[in-house]
C-alpha positions in Angstrom: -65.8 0.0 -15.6 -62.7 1.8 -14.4 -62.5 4.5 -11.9 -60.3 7.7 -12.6 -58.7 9.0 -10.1 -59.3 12.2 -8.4 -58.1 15.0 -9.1 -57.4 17.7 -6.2 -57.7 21.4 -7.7 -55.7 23.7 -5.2 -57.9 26.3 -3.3 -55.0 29.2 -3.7 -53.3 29.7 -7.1 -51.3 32.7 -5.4 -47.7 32.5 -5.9 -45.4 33.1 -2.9 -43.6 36.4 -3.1 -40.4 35.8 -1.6 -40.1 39.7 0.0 -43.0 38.8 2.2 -41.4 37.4 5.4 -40.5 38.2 9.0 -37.6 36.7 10.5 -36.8 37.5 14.3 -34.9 36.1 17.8 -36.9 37.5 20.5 -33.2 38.0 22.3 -31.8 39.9 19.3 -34.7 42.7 18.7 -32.7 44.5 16.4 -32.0 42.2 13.8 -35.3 41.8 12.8 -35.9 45.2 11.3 -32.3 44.4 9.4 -33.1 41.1 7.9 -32.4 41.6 4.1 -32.6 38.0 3.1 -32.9 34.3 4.5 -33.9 30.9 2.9 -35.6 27.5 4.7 -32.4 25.3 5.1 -32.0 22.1 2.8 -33.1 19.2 4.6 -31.7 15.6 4.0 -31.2 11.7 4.9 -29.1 9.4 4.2 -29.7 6.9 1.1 -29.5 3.1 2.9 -28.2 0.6 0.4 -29.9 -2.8 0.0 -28.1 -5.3 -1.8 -29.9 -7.4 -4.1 -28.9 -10.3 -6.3 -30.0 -8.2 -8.7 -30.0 -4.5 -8.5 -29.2 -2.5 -5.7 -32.2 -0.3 -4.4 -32.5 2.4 -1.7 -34.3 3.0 1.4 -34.8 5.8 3.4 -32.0 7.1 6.6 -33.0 7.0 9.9 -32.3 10.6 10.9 -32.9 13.9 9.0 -29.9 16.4 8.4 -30.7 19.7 8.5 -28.4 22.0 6.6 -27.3 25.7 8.7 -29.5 28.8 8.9 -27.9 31.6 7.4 -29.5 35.3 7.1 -27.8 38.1 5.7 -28.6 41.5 7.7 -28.3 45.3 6.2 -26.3 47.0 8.8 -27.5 50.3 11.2 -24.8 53.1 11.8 -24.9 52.1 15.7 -23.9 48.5 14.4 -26.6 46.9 16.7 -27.7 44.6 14.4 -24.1 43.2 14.2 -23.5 43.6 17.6 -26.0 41.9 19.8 -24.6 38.7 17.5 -21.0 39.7 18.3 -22.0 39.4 21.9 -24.1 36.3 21.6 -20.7 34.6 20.2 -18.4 36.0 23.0 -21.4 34.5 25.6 -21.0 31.2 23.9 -17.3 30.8 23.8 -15.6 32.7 27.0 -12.9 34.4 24.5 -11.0 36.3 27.0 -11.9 34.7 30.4 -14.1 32.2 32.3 -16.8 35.2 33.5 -17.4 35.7 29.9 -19.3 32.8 28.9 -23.3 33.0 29.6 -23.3 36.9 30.2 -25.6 37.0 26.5 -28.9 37.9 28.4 -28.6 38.4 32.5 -32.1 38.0 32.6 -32.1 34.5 30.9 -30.9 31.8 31.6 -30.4 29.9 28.2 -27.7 30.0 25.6 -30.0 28.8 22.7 -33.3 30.4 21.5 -35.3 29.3 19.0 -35.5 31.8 15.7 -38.8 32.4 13.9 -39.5 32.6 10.1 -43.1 33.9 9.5 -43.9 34.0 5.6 -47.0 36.0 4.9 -49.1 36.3 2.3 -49.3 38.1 -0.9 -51.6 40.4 0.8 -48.7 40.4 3.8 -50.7 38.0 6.3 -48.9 35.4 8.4 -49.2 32.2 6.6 -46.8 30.0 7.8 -44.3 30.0 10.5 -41.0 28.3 10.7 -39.6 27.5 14.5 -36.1 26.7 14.3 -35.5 25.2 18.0 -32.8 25.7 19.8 -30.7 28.1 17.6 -27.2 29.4 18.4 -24.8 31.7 16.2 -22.0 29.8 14.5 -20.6 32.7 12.2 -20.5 36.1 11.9 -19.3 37.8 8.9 -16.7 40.9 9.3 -17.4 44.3 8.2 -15.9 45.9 5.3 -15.2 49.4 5.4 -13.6 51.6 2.6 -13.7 55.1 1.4 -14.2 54.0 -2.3 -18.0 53.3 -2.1 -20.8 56.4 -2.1 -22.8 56.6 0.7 -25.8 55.0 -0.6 -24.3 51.7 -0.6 -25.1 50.0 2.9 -23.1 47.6 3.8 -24.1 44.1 4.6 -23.2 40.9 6.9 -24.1 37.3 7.4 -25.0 35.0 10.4 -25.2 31.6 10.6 -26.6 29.9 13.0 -27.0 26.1 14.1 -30.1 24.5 15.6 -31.8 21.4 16.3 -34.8 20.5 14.0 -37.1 23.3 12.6 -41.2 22.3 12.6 -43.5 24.5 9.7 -47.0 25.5 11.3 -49.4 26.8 9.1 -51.3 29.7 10.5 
């Protein structure tokens, strides 16, 4: 008598709906009414070769590699969106002199904050949340401005940032 295996029927058939997500730094409060798009970085190991008389096979790595967050922000006449990452940069790097560098938030003491990604639901719940620790802006893209576009075209930037690790909680 054989045994079939079971079968696991999935409790939600609901397709994600990629416009249903939240992506904030508490230190940067503006940019997270001007997130227009992000993704969940690529995440990868290294292949380990093991030599065989035979055939060479593979083995896992010993360390994940996690590929950089980028988001791409709509930009707010003011520029505050842009801005508060423009000063998160100069707070990083000193670019004009020594006092400079840690002036991002006077009232904390870190450099590095971790960024959230809360995808919700098709009925716009939280569902799962994304913790990317200790982030820090690598790039900032410039602005482009010209008087050959109409005014209903907004213009647009992107950040990257780098982190540590990120760690997906389900809610």
């Amino acid at each position: 008598m054989t045994t079939s295996p079971l079968i696991q029927i999935p409790t939600n058939t609901s397709l994600l709906q990629e416009s249903r997500f939240i992506f904030q730094i508490p230190t940067l409060p503006f940019l997270r009414y001007f997130v227009q798009e992000t993704t969940i970085p690529d995440v990868s190991t290294a292949a380990v070769e093991v030599a065989t008389p035979f055939v060479s096979t593979y083995r896992h790595g010993g360390t994940l590699r996690y590929a950089p967050l980028t988001v791409s922000i709509l930009i707010d006449e003011d520029l505050r969106s842009w801005e508060e990452t423009y000063d998160w940069m100069v707070a990083l790097t000193k670019p004009t002199n020594f006092a400079e560098y840690g002036r991002f938030k006077k009232s904390d003491a870190s450099l590095y904050h971790d960024a959230i990604l809360t995808i919700n639901t098709n009925s716009n719940l939280p569902n799962l949340r994304v913790v990317f620790s200790d982030c820090h802006p690598i790039s900032l893209s410039g602005l482009e401005f010209t008087s050959k576009q109409n005014a209903t075209i907004t213009p647009t930037a992107q950040i990257t940032f780098r982190y540590d690790y990120y760690k997906i909680t389900r809610l």
